[in-house]
Structures are given as C-alpha cells and as structure tokens.
C-alpha positions as CSV (number, residue, x, y, z in Angstrom):
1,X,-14.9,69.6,-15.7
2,X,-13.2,66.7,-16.5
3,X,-10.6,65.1,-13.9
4,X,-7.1,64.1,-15.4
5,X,-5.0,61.2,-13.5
6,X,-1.5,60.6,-13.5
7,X,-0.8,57.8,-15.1
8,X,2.7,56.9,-13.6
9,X,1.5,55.2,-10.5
10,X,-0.9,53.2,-12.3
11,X,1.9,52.2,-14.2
12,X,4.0,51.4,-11.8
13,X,1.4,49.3,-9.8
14,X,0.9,47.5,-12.8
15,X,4.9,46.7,-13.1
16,X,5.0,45.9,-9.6
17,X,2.3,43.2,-9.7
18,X,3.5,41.5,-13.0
19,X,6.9,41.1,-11.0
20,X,5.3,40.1,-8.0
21,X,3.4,37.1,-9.9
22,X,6.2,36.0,-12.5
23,X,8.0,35.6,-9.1
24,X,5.4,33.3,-7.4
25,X,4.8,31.2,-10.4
26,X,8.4,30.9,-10.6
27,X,8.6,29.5,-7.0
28,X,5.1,27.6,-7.4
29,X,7.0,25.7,-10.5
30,X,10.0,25.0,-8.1
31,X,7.8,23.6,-5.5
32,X,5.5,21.6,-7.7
33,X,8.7,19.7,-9.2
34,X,7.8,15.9,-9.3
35,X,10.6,13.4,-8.4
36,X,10.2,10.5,-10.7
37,X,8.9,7.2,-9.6
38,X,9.9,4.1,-11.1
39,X,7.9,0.8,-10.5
40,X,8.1,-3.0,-11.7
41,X,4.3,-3.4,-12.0
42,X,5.0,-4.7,-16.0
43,X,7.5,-7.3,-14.9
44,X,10.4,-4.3,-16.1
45,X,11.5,-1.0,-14.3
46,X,10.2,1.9,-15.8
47,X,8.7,4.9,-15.0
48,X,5.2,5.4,-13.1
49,X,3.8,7.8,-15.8
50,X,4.6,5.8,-18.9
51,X,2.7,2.7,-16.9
52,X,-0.7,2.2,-18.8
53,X,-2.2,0.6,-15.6
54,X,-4.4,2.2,-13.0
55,X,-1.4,2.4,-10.0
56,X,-0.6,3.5,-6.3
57,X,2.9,3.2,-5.4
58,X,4.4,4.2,-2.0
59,X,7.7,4.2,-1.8
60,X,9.0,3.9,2.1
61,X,9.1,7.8,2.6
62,X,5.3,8.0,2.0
63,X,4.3,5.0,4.0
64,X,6.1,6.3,7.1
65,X,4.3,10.0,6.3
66,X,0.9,8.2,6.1
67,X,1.4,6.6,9.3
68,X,1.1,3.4,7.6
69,X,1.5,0.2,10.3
70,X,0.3,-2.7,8.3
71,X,-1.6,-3.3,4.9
72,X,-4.8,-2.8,5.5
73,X,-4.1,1.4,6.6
74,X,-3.4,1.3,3.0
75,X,-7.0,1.1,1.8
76,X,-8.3,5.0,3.0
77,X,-4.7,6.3,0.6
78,X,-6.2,4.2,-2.9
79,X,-8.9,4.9,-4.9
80,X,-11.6,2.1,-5.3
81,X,-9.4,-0.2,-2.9
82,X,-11.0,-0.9,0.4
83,X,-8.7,-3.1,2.8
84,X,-10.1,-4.5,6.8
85,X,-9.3,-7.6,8.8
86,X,-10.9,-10.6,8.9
87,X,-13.3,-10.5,12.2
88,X,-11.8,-13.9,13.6
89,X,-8.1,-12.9,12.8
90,X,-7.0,-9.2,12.4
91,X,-3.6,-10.3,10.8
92,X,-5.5,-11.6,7.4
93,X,-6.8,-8.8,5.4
94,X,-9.8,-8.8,3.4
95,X,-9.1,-6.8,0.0
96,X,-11.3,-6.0,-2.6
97,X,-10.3,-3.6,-5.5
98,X,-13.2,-2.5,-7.4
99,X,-15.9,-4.8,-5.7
100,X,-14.4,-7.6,-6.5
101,X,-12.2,-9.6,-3.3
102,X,-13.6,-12.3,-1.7
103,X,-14.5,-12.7,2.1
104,X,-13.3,-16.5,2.1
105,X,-10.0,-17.4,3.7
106,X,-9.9,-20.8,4.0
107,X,-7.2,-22.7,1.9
108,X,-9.3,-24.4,-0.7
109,X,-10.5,-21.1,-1.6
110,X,-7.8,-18.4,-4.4
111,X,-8.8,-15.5,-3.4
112,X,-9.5,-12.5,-6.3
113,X,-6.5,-9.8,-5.8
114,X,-3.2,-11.5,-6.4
115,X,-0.2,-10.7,-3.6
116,X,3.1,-10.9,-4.5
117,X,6.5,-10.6,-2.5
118,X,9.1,-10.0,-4.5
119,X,7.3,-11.4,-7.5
120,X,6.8,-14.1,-5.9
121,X,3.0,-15.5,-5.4
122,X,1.3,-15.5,-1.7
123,X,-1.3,-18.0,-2.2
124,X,-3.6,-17.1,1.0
125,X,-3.7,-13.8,2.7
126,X,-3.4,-15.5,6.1
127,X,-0.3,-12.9,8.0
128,X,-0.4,-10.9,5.4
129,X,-1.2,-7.8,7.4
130,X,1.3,-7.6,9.8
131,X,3.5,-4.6,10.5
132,X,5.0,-3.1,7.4
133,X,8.8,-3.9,7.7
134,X,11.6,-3.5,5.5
135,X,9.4,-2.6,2.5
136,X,10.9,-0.4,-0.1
137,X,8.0,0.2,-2.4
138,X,4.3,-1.1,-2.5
139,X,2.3,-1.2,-5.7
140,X,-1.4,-1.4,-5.6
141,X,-2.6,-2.1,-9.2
142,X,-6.3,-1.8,-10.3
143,X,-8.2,-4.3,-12.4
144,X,-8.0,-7.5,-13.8
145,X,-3.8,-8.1,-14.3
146,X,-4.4,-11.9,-15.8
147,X,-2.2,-10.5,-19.0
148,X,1.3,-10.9,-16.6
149,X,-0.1,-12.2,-13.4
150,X,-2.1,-14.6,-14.4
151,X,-4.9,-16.5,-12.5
152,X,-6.5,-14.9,-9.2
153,X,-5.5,-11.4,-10.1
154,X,-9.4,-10.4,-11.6
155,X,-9.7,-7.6,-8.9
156,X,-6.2,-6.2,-9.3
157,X,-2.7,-7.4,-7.6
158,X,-0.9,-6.2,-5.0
159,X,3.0,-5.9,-5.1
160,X,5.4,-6.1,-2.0
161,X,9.4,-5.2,-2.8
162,X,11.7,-5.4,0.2
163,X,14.4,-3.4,0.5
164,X,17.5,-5.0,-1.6
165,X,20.9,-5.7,1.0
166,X,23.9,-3.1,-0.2
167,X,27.1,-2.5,-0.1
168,X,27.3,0.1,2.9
169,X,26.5,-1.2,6.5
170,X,23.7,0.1,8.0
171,X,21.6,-0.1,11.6
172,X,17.9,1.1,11.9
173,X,16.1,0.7,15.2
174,X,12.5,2.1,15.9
175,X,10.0,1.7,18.8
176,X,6.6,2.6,18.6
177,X,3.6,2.7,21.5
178,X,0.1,3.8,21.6
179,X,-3.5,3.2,23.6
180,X,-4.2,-0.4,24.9
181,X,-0.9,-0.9,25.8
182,X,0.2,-1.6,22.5
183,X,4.7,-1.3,22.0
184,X,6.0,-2.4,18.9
185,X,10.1,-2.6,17.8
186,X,11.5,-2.7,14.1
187,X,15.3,-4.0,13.6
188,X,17.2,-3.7,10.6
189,X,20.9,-4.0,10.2
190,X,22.6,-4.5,6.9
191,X,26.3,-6.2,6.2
192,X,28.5,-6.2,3.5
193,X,29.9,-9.8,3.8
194,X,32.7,-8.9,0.5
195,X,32.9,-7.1,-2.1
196,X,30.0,-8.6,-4.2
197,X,28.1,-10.5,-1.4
198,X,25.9,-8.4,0.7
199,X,23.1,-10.0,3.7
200,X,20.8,-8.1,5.9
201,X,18.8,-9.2,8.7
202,X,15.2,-7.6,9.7
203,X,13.3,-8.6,12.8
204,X,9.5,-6.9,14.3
205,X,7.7,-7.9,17.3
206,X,4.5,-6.0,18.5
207,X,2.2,-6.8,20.6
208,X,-1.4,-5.2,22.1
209,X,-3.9,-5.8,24.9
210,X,-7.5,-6.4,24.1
211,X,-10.4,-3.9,24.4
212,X,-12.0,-6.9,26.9
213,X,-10.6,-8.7,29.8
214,X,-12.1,-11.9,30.8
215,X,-14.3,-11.8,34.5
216,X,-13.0,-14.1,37.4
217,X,-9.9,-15.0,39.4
218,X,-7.7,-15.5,36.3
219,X,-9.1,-17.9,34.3
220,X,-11.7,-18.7,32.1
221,X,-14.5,-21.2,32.5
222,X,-12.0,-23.3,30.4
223,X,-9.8,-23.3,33.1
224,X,-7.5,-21.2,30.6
225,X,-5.5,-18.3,31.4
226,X,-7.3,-15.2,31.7
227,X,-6.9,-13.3,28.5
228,X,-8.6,-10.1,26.6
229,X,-10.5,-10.4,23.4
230,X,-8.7,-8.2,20.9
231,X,-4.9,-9.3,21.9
232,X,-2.6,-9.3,19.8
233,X,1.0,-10.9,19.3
234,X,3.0,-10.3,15.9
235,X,6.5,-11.3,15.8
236,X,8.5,-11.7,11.6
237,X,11.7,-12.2,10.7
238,X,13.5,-11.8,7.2
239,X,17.0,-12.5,6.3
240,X,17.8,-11.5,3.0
241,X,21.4,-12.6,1.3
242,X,22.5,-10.8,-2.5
243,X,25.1,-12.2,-4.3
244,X,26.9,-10.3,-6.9
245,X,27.5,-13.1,-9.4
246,X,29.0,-11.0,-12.5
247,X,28.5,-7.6,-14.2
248,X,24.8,-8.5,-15.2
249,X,23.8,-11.2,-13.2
250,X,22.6,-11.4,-9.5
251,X,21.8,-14.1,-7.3
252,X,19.3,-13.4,-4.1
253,X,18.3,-15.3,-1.6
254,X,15.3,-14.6,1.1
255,X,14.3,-16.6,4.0
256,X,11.2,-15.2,6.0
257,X,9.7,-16.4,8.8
258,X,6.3,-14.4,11.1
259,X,4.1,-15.9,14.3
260,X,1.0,-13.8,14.6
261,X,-1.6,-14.6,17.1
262,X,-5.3,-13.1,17.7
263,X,-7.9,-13.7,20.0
264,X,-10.8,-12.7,18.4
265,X,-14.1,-12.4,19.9
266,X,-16.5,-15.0,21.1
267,X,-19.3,-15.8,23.4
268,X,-19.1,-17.2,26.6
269,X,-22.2,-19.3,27.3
C-alpha cells in the first residue's frame, strides 16, 4: 500500500527556510559593506579600487587594530613585503618588496624601495622605524614606481601622510608598557591659531632595556657605564603649521626632528 504525506508542512518548512536565508544574506550584505578608501599613491586622490597599482593602505584605525608600533610590524600585514631591523641598529629598517631591497645602509649607497613623507623623499632609511606617530595613512606600493617616483623606487615605494592640523582643537595622550621594561608616551595636541591658520605639535619618547646586562661593578672594561645590549632610546618630535592661503590654495609647513639610540650587540674580548 502506498503511504500519502501531507504536503503542508513540507511546504511550510520550505517557506520558512527561504525567509530564514533571504534574511541572513540580507544582514551578511549589511555587514560586508566596504567603506571607501582613498589614497595619493598617483600623485592625485582617488579611490583605492580604481588605483591600477598593486597597494596596502592603512589608514590610522587599522594600524592601531594591528598593533602596529613602528614600520617594520608592517611587513607580516603585506603581501610580498618583508620588513626587519638592521642587526647593528634596530631603528633602520631593512625593506625589500618582491626580493628586491638592499641590506646596505651606509650613505653612499640609494637604497631600492623609495620612502616618502609627505611626498617628500627620505634618502636613507636611518630612524626610519621609529614608533608610528601622528600618521594618518600609510601606502605600501608594490613594484617598480620609476613612472612617478622616479629613481630608487625599483622594489616598490613606501608612502608616509601625517595627519593634516584642523580647524577644531584637539588633545591625544597615550602610554604604552610591555616586557623588558619597555614605557612608551605619544602627545598630540592640535590648535587653531585663526580662522584659516591651524598648527599642531606631536611629541614620542620610548625607551627599553636590553635582553643583556653587562657583568662587573658598573662598568665595562671600557671603563664605560654599565649598559644592556638591546637598549633602546627613541625620542621625535613634529610640528606641523597649515595656512589657509585662499579658496584653492594652501600653504604647509613641517618641522621634524627624532634622537634614536641602540646598542646593538658586540663581543667583549
């Protein structure tokens, strides 16, 4: 004998679960909402996604969520980017972007991946990983950029954009600490001077004990202070002052100034 079913609460299963997914790709497509990112890598703002270059861009929202310090944390976020201190000095990265960076710091050496601050050309790397302070956006770009960057850009370029002064006053003060010791402060405090001339100051100091600690009463057999290889001292200042000239043309001024000292490793014979 053959077995008849009733049909309605098949039906109504089905119903059910076609409301029950319309309704979660409805929220999925709320969630998954981009927010548009617009970056100066061609010289002009424009959008990240009409940008034919390969591109990482981290505005200051995703640095501070990737726990980002100084540069080189940047290299385990970028594809084909790998970023470490130099052994001798931690506060000069070494960058390469596709295999191509060079290991050389010395000043009669141009290094492979160009740096720029504010579009304006870091010739040596030397400080260039200190703590990430007042930066509004970085762009990483990938591959040879000799087309608008010229020279020294055959690995890629890296771009640095502070944060601009505005029109509202503003005061930002952060402490960090962690193992070895290690206490860092980040000062930030933005004036409106008038109505079209706007300054603001930015000041970071960290500092960190070694992993080693020199043997004896003190000092060295130097007869120099007793000191741990691995210390570290970082201390930057920025003062940046935007002048409001007319309707389409500013004036900006920066002044930046950084002290970092390392004691690197060495061998006491």
């Amino acid at each position: 004998m053959m077995k008849m079913f009733n049909k309605k609460p098949i039906a109504m299963l089905i119903a059910s679960t076609s409301l029950l997914a319309g309704a979660a790709q409805a929220q999925t497509e709320t969630v998954l909402a981009l927010e548009e990112v617009v970056v100066t890598a061609q010289k002009r703002s424009e959008s990240l996604q009409d940008t034919p270059i390969a591109i990482s861009a981290f505005n200051s929202t995703a640095l501070e969520n990737l726990g980002v310090t100084d540069v080189t944390d940047l290299g385990s976020s970028i594809p084909s980017v790998t970023m470490a201190p130099f052994p001798s000095s931690t506060s000069t990265p070494v960058i390469y972007i596709r295999g191509i960076g060079t290991t050389d710091i010395q000043t009669t050496k141009d290094g492979a991946v160009g740096m720029y601050i504010d579009g304006v050309y870091v010739g040596r790397a030397n400080g260039m990983a200190s703590d990430v302070a007042d930066i509004e956006r970085i762009e990483v770009l990938r591959g040879p950029q000799g087309t608008l960057y010229g020279r020294n850009t055959t690995g890629g370029a890296i771009n640095f954009i502070t944060e601009k002064p505005h029109e509202e006053f503003a005061l930002t003060q952060t402490f960090n600490a962690a193992n070895y010791d290690s206490f860092g402060s980040k000062t930030s405090i933005n004036v409106p001077l008038t109505d079209d001339l706007f300054a603001k100051f930015s000041y970071m100091t960290s500092q960190k004990d070694g992993w080693i600690e020199s043997e004896g009463d003190g000092v060295t057999s130097d007869n120099e202070p007793s000191i741990g290889w691995g210390d570290e001292d970082k201390e930057a200042a920025n003062l940046s002052v935007r002048w409001h000239m007319t309707d389409t043309l500013t004036a900006r001024r920066i002044i930046r100034m950084w002290r970092s000292m390392t004691v690197a490793m060495k061998k006491q014979i």
